[in-house]
N, C-alpha and C positions, 0 to 999 in steps of 0.2 A: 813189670806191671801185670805179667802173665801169672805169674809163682803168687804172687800179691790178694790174687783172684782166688787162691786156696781156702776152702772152709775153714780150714784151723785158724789162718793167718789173719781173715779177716773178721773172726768171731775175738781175736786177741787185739785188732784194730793197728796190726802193723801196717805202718802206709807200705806203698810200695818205693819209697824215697830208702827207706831203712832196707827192704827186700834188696836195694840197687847197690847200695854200699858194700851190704854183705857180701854180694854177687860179683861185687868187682874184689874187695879183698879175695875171695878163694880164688878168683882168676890169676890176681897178681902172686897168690903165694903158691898156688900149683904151677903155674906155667909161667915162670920168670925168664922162660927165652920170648913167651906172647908179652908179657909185658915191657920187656926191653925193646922189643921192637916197637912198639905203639909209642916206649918214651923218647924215642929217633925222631918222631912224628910230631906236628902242630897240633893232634889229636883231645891230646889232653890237656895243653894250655886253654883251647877255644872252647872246648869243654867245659874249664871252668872259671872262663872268665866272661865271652860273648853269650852263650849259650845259656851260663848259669844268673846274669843278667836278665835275658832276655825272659827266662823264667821266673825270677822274681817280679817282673816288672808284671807280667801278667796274671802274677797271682793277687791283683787288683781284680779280675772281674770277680772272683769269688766274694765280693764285699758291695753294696750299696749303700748310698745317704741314706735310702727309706729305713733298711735295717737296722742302720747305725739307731740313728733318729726313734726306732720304737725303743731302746733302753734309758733316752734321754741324759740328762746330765749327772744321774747319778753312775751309771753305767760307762762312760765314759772317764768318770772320776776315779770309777774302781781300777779299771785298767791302767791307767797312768799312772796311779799309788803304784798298783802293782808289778809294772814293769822295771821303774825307774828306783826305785826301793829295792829290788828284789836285786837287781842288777847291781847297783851301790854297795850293796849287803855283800857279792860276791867277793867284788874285786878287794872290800876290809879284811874278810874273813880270809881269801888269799893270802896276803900280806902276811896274816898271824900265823898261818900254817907254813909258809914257806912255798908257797906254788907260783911257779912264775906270770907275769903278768898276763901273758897272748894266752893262755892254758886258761887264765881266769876269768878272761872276757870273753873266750868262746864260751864257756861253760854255762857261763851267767848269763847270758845272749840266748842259748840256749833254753836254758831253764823259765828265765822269765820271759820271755815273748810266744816263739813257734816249732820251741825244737830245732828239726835239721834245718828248716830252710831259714834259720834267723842263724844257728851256726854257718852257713852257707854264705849266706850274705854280710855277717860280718867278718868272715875270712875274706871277702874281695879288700876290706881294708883294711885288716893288721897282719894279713899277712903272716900267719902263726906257721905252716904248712901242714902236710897232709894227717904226719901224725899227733898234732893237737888236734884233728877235725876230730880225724876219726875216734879221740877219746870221748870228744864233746859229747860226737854225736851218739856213743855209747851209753853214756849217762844218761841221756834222753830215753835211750831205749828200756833199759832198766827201769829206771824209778818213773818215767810217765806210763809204762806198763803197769808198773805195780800199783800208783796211783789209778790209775781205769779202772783197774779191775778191782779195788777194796773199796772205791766209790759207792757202787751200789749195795754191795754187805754191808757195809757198816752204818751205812741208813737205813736199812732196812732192820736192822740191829737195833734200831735206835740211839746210835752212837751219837746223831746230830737230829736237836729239834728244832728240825725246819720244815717248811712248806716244801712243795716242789719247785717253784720260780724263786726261791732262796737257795736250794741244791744247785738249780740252774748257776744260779750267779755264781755258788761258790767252786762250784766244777771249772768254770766257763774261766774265774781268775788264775788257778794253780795247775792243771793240768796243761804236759807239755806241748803235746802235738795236736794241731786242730783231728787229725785222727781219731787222738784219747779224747776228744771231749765231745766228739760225735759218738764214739764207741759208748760213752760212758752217758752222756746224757738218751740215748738209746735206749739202754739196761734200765734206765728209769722212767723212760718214758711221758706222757703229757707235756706240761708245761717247760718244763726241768729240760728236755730234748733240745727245743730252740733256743731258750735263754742260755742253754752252754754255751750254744755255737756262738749265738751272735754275742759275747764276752768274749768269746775266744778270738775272733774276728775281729772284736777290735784291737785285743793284744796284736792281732797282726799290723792292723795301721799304727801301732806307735813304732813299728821297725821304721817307719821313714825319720820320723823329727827323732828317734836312737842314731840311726846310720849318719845322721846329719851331726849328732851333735859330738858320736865317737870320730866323724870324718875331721873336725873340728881340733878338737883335743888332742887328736892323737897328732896331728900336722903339729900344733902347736909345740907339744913336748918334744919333738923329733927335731925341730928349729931349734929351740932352747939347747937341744942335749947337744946337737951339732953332729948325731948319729947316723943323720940323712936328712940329703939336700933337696929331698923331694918337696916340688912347691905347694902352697894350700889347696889349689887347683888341684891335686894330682888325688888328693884325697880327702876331696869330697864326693861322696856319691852321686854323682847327676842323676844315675838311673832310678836311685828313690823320687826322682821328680815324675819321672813316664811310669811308676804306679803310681802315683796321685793322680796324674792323667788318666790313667787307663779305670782307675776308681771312679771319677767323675764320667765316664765315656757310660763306663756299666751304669751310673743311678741315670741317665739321662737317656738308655735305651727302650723302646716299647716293650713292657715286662712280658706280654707273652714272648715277644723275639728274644728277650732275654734267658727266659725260661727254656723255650727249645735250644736256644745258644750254647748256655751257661753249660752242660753236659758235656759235649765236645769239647769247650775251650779249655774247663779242668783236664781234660784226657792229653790235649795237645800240650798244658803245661808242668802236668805231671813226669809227661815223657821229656820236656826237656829237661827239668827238676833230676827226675831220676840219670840221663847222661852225665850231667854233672856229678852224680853223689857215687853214679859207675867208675868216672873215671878219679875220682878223689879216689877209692877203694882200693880201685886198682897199685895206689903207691904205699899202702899202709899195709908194712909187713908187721908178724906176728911178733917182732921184738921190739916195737912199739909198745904195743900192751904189757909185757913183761918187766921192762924195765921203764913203766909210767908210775910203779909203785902205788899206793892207797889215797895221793893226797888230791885227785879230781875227783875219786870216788865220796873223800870225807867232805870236800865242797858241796858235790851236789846232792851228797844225803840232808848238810845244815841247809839247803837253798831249798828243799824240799818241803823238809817243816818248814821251815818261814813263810814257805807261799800257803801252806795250809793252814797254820795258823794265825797269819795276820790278814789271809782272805777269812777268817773264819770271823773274825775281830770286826773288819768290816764290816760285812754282810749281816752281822748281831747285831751292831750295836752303831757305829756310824750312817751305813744307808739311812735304815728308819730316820733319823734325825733330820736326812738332807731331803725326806721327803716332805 
């Protein structure tokens, strides 16, 4: 969270979730007698299963009903297109390129929702391990950077003829990490600044009815396949129910208390966010990435355009209509 704090890092809008992964992969591949010993340890199961729960769940106070509620229904329409679309889109184009399934649901989980912490939360149930995270979460790093930072040049370019509350929306749909679309609606400033976030925000609330419905499906096929005896119970999410909780807890508190609040609780949740993405790090050695070969990389450059282009589709030519 400290290195996170850097003027470079935070003018390029890396969270510090991404700083934490890094920091644990050079740990684990400089000092494989510190990480041996740590893997002797409960350290990094609680890591990233108690801990990185606990994190998700509370990344419910960063969201309110008021907030949701100022984009209204069309806003809410965008996001759902574009999570459930975008992620559909992955797992076909998978298929056709040859990349295996758990690889193509982090990736696409990834892409369309919140970056690391929706790759995060949907590794608690498929289960892929460390080194599909840690590709997932590379993809994120890559192309939601590179997305941030052409956002603003290429409006200002006039590549897109939009308003600023149209840039909002269209940032707010395709851009990975709530990071990149505060970074990016930033760089643009007025209008455009909150309408990212608060689109981006809601891509985060559809990780609950996602978590639920891949908790679902994936029980299902694992029953059918007879691959694993694991019951429907065992994978479904509960914890996506204690951030709907904890969602409803934040729109019903006194907004100033919320206000002074909301500062600390991000800091408290980031830190346990980041333990978890430390100690995923920490088991992702360097010959992960070499022998992952080009075919996550060629997913989520197609899941890239698609969220730019058919957020761009939208926000032209569908919203106006639904208004």
């Amino acid at each position: 969270m400290l290195v996170a704090e850097i003027n470079t890092l935070k003018t390029l809008a890396i969270s510090p979730l991404i700083v934490a992964v890094l920091l644990g992969a050079s740990l684990g591949n400089l000092c494989p007698r510190l990480e041996q010993f740590i893997s002797h340890t409960p350290v990094l199961t609680i890591s990233t299963k108690q801990i990185l729960r606990l994190g998700i769940i509370l990344y419910g106070f960063r969201l309110s009903l008021h907030e949701l509620a100022q984009v209204g229904l069309s806003g809410l329409a965008l996001a759902t297109l574009i999570v459930f679309t975008t992620f559909s889109l992955g797992i076909l184009l998978a298929r056709l390129i040859g990349l295996d399934s758990k690889s193509a649901i982090l990736i696409s989980a990834g892409s369309s929702i919140c970056g690391a912490a929706a790759v995060l939360a949907t590794e608690s149930i498929v289960k892929g391990g460390s080194a599909r995270v840690g590709i997932a979460v590379s993809t994120v790093v890559v192309f939601g950077t590179f997305s941030m930072l052409s956002y603003p040049i290429v409006y200002r370019l006039g590549f897109f003829d939009f308003t600023l509350p149209q840039m909002g929306l269209l940032m707010g749909a395709s851009l990975h990490e709530v990071a990149h679309a505060v970074g990016a609606g930033s760089a643009l400033g007025g209008s455009a600044a909150d309408i990212t976030v608060v689109i981006k925000m809601l891509r985060v609330l559809m990780l609950v009815p996602f978590l639920f419905t891949l908790g679902f499906a994936l029980s299902y096929l694992r029953k059918t396949k007879s691959q694993d005896q694991q019951s429907l119970r065992q994978n479904i999410p509960y914890f996506a129910l204690w951030f709907v909780a904890v969602l409803i807890l934040s729109s019903l508190l006194n907004q100033e208390y919320r206000a002074q609040a909301l500062p600390w609780l991000i800091q408290l949740d980031n830190f346990l966010l980041c333990i978890a993405m430390g100690a995923l790090g920490m088991s992702m050695k360097k010959a992960i990435f070499t022998n992952a070969g080009f075919k996550p990389f060629v997913l989520a450059s197609a899941l890239l355009v698609w969220l730019v282009g058919f957020a761009y589709l939208l926000v032209a030519y569908v919203l106006p209509v639904m208004k």
